[in-house]
Residue frames as qw, qx, qy, qz and C-alpha x, y, z in Angstrom:
[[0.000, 0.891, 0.455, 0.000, 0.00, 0.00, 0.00],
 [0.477, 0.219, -0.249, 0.814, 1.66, 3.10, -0.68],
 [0.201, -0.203, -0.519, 0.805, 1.38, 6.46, 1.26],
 [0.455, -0.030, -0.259, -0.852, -1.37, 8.34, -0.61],
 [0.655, -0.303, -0.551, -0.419, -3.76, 5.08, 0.26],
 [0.519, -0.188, -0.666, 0.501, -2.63, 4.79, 3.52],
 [0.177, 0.170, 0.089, -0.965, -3.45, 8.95, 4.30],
 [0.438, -0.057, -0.607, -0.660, -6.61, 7.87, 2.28],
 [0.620, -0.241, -0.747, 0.010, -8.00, 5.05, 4.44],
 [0.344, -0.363, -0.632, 0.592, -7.02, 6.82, 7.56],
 [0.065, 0.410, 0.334, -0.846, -8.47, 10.54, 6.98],
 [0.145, -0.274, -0.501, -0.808, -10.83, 10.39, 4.34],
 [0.390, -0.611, -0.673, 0.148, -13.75, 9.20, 7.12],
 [0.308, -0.634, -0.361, 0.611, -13.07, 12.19, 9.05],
 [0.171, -0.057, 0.422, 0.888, -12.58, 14.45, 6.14],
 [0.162, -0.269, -0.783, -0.537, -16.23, 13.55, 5.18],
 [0.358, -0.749, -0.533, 0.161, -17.81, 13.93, 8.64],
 [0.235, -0.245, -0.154, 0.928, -15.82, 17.37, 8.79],
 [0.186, 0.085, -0.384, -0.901, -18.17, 18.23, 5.62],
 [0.373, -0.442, -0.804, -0.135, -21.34, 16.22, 6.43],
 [0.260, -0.707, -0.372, 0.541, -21.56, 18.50, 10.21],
 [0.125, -0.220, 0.160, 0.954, -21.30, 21.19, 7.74],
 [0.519, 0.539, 0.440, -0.496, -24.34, 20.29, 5.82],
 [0.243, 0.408, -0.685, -0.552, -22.83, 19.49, 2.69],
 [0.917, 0.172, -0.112, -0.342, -24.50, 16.39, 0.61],
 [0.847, -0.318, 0.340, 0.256, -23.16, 12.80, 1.43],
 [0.815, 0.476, 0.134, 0.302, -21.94, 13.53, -2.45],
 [0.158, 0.953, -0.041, 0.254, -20.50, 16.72, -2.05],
 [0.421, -0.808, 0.384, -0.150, -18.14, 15.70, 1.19],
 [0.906, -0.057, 0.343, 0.242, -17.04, 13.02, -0.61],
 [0.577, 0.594, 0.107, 0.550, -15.79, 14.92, -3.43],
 [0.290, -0.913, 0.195, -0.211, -14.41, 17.73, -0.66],
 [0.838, -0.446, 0.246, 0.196, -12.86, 14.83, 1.11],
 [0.812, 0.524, 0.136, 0.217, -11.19, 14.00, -2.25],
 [0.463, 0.751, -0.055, 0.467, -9.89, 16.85, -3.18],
 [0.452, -0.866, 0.211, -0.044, -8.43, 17.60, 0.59],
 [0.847, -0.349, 0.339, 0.216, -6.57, 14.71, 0.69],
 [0.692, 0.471, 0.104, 0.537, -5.11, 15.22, -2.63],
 [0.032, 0.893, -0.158, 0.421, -3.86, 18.88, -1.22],
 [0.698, -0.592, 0.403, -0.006, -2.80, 17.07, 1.89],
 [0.940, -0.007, 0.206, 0.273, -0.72, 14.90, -0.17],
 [0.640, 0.508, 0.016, 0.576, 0.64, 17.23, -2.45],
 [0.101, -0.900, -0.043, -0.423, 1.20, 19.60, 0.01],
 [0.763, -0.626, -0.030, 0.158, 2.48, 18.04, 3.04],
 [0.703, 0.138, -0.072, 0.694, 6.30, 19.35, 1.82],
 [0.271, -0.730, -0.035, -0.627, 4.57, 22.78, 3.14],
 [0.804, -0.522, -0.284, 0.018, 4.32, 20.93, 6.29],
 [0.015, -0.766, 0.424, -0.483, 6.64, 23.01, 8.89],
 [0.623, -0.143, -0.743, 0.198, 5.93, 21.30, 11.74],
 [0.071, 0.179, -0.469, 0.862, 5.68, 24.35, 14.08],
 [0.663, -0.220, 0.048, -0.714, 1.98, 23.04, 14.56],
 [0.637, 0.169, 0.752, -0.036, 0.43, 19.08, 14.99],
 [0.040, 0.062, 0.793, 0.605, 0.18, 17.60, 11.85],
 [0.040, 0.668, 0.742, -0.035, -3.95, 17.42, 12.99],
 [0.091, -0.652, -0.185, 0.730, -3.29, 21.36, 13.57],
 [0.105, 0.221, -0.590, -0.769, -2.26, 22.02, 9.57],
 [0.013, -0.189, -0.924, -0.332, -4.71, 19.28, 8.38],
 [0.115, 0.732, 0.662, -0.118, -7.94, 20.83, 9.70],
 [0.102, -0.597, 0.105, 0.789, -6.59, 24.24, 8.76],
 [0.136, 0.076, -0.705, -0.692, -6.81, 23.19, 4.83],
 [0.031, -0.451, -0.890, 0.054, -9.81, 21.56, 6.03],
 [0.170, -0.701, -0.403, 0.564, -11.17, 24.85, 6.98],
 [0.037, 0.541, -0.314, -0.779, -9.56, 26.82, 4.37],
 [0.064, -0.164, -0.877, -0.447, -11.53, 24.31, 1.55],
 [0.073, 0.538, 0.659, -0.520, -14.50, 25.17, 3.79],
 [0.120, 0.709, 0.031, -0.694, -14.66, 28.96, 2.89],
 [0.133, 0.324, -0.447, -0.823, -13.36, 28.91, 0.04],
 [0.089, -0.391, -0.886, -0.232, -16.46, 26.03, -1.05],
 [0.117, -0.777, -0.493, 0.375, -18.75, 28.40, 1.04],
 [0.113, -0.528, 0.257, 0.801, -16.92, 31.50, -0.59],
 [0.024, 0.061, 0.851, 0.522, -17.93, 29.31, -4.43],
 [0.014, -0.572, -0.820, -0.018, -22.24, 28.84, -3.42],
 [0.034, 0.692, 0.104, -0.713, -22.12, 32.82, -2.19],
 [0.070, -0.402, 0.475, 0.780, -20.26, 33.96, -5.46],
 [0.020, 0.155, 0.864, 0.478, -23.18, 31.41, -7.52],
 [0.004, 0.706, 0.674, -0.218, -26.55, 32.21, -5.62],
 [0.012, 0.592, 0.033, -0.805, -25.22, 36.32, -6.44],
 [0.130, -0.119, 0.704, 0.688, -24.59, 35.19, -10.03],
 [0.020, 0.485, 0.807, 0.336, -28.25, 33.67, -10.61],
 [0.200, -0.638, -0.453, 0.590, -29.58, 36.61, -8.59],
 [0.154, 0.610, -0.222, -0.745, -28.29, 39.47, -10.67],
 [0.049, -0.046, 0.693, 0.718, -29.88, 37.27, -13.63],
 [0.014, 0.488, 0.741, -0.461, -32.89, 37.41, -12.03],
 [0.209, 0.281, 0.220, 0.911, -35.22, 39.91, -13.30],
 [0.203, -0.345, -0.572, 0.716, -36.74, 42.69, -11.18],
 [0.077, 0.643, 0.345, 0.680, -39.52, 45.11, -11.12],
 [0.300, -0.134, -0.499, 0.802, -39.60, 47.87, -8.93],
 [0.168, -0.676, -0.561, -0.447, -42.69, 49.39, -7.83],
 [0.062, 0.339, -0.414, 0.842, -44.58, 51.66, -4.85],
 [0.481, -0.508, -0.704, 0.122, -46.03, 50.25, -1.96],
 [0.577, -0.715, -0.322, 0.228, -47.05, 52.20, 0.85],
 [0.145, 0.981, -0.127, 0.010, -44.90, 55.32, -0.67],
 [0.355, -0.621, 0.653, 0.247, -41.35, 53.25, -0.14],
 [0.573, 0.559, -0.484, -0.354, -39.84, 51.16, -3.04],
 [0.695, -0.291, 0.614, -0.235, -40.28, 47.74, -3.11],
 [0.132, 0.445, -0.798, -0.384, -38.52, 44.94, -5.27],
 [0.918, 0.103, 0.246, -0.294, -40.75, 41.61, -6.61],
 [0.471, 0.037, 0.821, 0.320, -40.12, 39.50, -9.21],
 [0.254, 0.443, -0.191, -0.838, -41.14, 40.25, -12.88]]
């Protein structure tokens, strides 16, 4: 077994439940997990040591978080502004619907 299936086997489980208690889909934290571990692998020559190895590893966790959470923001604006809008007066103050 080499080291990439070993790192595999042992943190992909937790990887997944990091993103599952987030509220991601079972699919979605699988394909998170994925793509951690692959950063964990290709990364770990980053590894300093001036933390735990668990200290770095949930950090990328975390930092895959946002930046997924940073990816659904940046899409829900997109469909938003394609939205179209009509603006009317209610009650003398402008008020946005749907068109």
């Amino acid at each position: 077994m080499d080291r990439f299936e070993e790192l595999f086997g042992e943190y992909f489980p937790i990887c997944q439940r990091y993103f599952l208690h987030r509220g991601c889909s079972d699919e979605r934290a699988k394909d998170l997990a994925q793509d951690a571990l692959l950063r964990v692998y290709n990364g770990i020559g980053g590894f300093r040591g001036e933390a735990s190895f668990d200290t770095w590893f949930f950090r990328l966790l975390g930092n895959l978080w946002k930046n997924e959470l940073r990816h659904v923001l940046e899409s829900a604006q997109g469909q938003a502004e394609k939205t179209p809008w009509r603006f009317h007066r209610q009650d003398g103050r402008m008020r946005r619907t749907w068109a």
